[in-house]
SERO-4910 file (N, C-alpha, C, O; in steps of 0.05 Angstrom, whole numbers):
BEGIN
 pado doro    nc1    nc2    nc3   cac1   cac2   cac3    cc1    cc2    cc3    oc1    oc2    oc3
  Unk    A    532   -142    513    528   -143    484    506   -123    477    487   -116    492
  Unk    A    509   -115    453    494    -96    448    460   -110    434    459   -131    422
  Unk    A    437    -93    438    414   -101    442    401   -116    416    390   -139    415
  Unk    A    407    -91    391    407   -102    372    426   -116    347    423   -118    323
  Unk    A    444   -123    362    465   -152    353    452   -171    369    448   -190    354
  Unk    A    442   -175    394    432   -204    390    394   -208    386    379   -227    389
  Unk    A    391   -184    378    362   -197    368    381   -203    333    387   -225    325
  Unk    A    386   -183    321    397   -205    295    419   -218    301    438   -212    287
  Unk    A    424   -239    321    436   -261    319    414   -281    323    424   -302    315
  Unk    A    384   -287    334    372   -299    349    351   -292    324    330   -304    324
  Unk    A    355   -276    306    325   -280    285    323   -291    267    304   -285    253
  Unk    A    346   -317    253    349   -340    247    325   -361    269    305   -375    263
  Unk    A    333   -357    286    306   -363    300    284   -365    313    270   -382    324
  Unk    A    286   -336    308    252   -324    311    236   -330    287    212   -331    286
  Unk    A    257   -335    261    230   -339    245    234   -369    241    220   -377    222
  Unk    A    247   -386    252    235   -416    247    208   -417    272    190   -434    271
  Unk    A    210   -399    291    191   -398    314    167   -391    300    146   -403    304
  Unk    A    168   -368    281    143   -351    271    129   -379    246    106   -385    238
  Unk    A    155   -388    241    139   -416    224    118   -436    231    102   -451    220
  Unk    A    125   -428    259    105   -465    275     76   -446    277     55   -459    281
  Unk    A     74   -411    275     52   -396    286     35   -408    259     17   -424    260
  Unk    A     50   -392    231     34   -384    212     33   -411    196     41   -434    202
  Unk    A     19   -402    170     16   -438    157     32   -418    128     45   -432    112
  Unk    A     30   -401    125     57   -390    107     75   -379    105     76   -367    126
  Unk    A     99   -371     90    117   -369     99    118   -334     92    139   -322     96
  Unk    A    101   -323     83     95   -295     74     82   -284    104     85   -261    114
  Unk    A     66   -312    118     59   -296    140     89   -303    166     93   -286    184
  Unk    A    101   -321    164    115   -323    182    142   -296    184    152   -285    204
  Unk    A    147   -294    158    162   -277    150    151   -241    167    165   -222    176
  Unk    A    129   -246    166    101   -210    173    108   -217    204    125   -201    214
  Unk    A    101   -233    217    102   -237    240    132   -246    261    133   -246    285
  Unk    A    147   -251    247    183   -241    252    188   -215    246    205   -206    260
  Unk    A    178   -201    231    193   -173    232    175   -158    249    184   -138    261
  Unk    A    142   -167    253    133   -155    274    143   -167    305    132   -159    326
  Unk    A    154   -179    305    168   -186    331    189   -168    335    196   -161    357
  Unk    A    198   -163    320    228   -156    317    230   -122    331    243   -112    349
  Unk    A    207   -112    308    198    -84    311    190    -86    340    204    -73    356
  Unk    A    168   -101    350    158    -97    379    189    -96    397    194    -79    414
  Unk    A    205   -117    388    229   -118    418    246    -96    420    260    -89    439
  Unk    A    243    -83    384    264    -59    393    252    -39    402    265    -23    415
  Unk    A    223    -37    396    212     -6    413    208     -1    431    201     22    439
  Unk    A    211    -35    454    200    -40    481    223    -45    492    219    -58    512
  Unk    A    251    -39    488    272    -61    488    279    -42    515    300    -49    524
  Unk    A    271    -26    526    271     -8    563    259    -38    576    275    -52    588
  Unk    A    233    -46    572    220    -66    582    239    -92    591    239   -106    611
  Unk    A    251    -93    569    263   -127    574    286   -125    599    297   -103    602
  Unk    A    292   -142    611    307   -145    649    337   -162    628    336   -186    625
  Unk    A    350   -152    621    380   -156    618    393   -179    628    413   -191    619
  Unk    A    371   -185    656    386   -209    667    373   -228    665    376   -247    680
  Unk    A    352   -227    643    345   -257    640    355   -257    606    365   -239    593
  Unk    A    351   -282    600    352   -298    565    334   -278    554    313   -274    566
  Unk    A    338   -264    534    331   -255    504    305   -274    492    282   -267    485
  Unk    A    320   -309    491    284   -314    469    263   -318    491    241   -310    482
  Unk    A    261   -326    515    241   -325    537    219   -309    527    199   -317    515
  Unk    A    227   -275    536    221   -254    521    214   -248    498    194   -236    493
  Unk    A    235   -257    479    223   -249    448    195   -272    437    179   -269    419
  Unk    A    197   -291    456    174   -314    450    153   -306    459    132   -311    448
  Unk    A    154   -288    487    131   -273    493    113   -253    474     89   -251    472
  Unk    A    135   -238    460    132   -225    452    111   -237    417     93   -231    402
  Unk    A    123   -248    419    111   -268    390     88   -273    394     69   -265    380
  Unk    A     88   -289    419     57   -296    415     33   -279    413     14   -284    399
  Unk    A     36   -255    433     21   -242    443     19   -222    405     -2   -217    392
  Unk    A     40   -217    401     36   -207    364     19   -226    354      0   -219    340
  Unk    A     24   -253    359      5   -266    336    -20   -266    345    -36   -265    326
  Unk    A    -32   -268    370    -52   -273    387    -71   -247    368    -94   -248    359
  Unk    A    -53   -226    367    -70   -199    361    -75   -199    335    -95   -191    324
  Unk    A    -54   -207    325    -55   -211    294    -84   -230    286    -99   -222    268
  Unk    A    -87   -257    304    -99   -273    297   -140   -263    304   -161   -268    291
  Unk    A   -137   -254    319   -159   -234    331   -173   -217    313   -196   -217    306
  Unk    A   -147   -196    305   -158   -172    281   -168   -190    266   -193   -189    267
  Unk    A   -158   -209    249   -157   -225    224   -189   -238    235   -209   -233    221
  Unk    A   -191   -251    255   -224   -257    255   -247   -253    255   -268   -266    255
  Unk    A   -237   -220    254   -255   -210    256   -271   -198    227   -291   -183    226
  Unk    A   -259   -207    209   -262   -196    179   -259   -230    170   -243   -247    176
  Unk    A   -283   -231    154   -300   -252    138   -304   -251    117   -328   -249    114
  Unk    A   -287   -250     88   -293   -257     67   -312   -277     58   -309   -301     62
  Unk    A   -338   -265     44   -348   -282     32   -353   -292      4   -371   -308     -3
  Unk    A   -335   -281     -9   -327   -294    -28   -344   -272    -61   -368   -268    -60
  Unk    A   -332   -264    -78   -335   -246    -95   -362   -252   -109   -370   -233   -122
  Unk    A   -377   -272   -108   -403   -281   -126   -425   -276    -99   -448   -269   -104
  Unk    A   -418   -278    -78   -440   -280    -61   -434   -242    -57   -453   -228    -64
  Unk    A   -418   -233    -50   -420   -203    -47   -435   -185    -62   -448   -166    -54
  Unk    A   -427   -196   -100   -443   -184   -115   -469   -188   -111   -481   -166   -112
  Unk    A   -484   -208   -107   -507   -223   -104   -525   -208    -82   -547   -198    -85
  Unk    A   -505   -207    -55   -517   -190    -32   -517   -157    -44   -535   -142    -38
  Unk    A   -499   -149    -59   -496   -125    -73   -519   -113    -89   -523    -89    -92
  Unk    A   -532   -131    -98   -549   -131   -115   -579   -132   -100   -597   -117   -108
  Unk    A   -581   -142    -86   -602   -143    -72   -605   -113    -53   -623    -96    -54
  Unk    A   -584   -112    -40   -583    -89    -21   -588    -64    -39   -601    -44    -31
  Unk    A   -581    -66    -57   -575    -45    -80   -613    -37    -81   -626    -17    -74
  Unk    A   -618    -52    -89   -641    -51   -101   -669    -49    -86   -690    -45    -98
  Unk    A   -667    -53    -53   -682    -53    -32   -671    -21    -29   -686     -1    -31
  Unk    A   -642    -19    -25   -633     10    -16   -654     30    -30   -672     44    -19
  Unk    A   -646     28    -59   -665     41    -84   -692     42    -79   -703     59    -94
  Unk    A   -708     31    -65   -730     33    -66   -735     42    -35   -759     40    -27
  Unk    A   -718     49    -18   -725     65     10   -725     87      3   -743    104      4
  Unk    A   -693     90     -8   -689    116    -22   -715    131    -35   -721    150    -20
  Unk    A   -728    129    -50   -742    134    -73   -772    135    -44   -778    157    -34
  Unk    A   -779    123    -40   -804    124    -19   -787    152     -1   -799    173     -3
  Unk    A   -767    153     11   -755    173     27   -758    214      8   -768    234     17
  Unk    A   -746    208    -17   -754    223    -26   -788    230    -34   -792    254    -37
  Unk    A   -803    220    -37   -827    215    -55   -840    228    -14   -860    242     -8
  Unk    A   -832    224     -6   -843    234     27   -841    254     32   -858    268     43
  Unk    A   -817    262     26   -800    293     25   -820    315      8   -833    333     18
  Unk    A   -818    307    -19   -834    327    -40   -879    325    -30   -897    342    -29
  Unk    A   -878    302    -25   -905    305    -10   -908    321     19   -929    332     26
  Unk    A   -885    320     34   -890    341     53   -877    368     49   -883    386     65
  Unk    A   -862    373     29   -853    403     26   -879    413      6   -875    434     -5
  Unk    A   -903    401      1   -928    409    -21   -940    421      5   -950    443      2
  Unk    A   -941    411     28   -956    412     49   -957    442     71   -973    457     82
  Unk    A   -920    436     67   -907    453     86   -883    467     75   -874    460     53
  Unk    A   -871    488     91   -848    502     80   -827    498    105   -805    508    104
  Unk    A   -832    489    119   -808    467    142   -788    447    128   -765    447    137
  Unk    A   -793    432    108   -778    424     92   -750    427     82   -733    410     82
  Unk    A   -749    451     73   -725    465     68   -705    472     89   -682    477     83
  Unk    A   -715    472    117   -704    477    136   -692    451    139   -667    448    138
  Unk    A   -710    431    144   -695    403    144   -676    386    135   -662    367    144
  Unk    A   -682    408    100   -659    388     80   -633    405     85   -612    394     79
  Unk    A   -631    425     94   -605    446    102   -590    430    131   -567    424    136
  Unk    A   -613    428    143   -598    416    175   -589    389    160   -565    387    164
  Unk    A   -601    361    140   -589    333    139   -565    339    124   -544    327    125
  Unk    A   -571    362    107   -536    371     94   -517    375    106   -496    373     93
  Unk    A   -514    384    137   -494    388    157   -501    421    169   -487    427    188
  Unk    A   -520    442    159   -511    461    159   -522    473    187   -546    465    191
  Unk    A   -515    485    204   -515    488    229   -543    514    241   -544    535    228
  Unk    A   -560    512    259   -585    532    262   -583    556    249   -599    565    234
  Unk    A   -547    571    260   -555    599    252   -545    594    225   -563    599    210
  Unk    A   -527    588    213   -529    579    178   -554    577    164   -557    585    141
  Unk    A   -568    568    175   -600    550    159   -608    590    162   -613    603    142
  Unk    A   -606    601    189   -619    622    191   -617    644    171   -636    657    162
  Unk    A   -593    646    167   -581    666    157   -586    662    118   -590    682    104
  Unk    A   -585    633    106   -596    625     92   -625    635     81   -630    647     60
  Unk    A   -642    626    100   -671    629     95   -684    653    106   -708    657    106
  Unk    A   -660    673    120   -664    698    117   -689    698    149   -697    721    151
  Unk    A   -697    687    164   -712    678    189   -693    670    213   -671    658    211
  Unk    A   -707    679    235   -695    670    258   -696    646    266   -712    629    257
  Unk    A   -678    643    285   -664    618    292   -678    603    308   -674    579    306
  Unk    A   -695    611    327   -720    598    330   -740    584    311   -743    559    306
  Unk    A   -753    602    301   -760    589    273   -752    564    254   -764    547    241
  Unk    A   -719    574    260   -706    546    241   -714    526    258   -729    510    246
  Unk    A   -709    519    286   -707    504    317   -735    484    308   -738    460    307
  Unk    A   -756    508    303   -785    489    310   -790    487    277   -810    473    275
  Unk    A   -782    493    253   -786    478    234   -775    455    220   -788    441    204
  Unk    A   -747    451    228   -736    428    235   -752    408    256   -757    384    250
  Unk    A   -759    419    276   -772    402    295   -800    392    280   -806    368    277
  Unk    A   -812    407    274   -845    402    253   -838    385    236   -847    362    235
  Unk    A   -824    395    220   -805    373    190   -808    348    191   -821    337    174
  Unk    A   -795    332    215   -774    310    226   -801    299    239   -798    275    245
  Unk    A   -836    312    249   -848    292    254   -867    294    237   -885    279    244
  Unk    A   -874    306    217   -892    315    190   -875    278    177   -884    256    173
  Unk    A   -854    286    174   -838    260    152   -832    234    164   -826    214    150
  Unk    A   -833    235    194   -842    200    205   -869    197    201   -874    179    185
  Unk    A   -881    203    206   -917    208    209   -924    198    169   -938    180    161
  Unk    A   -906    221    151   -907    205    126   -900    185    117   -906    177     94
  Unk    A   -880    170    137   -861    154    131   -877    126    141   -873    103    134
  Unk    A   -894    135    157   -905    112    183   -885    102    197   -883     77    196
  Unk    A   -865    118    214   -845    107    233   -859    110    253   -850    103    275
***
């Protein structure tokens, strides 16, 4: 018999099987056609000479097992507490931020390494920064390097 005529003869009950997994029928429904999909892409795997649901039951579980896994790993906590943590984070963020800059403009008063620095946290690469600020690439190397301990030292890290 051909492979896929008896998985759809047998997925009448694969999904009363996917029923006893999930507690809805939107999920039992997700998790029958992900069975389904798994047995036909693996369907080299399955031994011909054994039973079809043995296998397709294997196959179920080990989908839901993964299914059930991903899914635990993500924790809704609910739209009033997010804003709430939103709000807080927001506002602590805002005020690193703001100390981070306010460090920056006190050490570029100081020094002219600065500019080198804010080019390299932009993404832009030694000889870029170089060619930029019109100086060699050494130069860029150790004013970046000066920068980065001038602004922990301001920072008190």
């Amino acid at each position: 018999m051909d492979f896929e005529k008896e998985v759809s003869e047998i997925y009448p009950w694969i999904l009363r099987v996917a029923k006893r997994f999930c507690r809805s029928m939107q999920d039992a429904e997700d998790l029958a056609g992900d069975t389904v999909y798994k047995m036909l892409i693996n369907r080299d795997k399955f031994d011909v000479s054994k039973p079809l649901k043995p296998w397709c039951l294997a196959v179920m579980q080990n989908t839901y097992i993964t299914q059930y896994n991903r899914n635990s790993l993500i924790h809704f906590i609910g739209y009033d507490s997010a804003v709430e943590n939103a709000s807080s984070d927001y506002a602590s963020n805002l005020a690193m931020f703001n100390d981070v800059v306010s460090a920056i403009r006190r050490c570029a008063q100081k020094s002219c390494c600065m500019d080198s620095l804010i080019y390299c946290a932009q993404g832009y690469s030694y000889d870029e920064i170089s060619e930029l600020l019109n100086v060699p690439t050494g130069t860029v190397r150790s004013r970046i390097s000066f920068g980065r301990k001038m602004l922990y030292q301001e920072l008190d890290y």
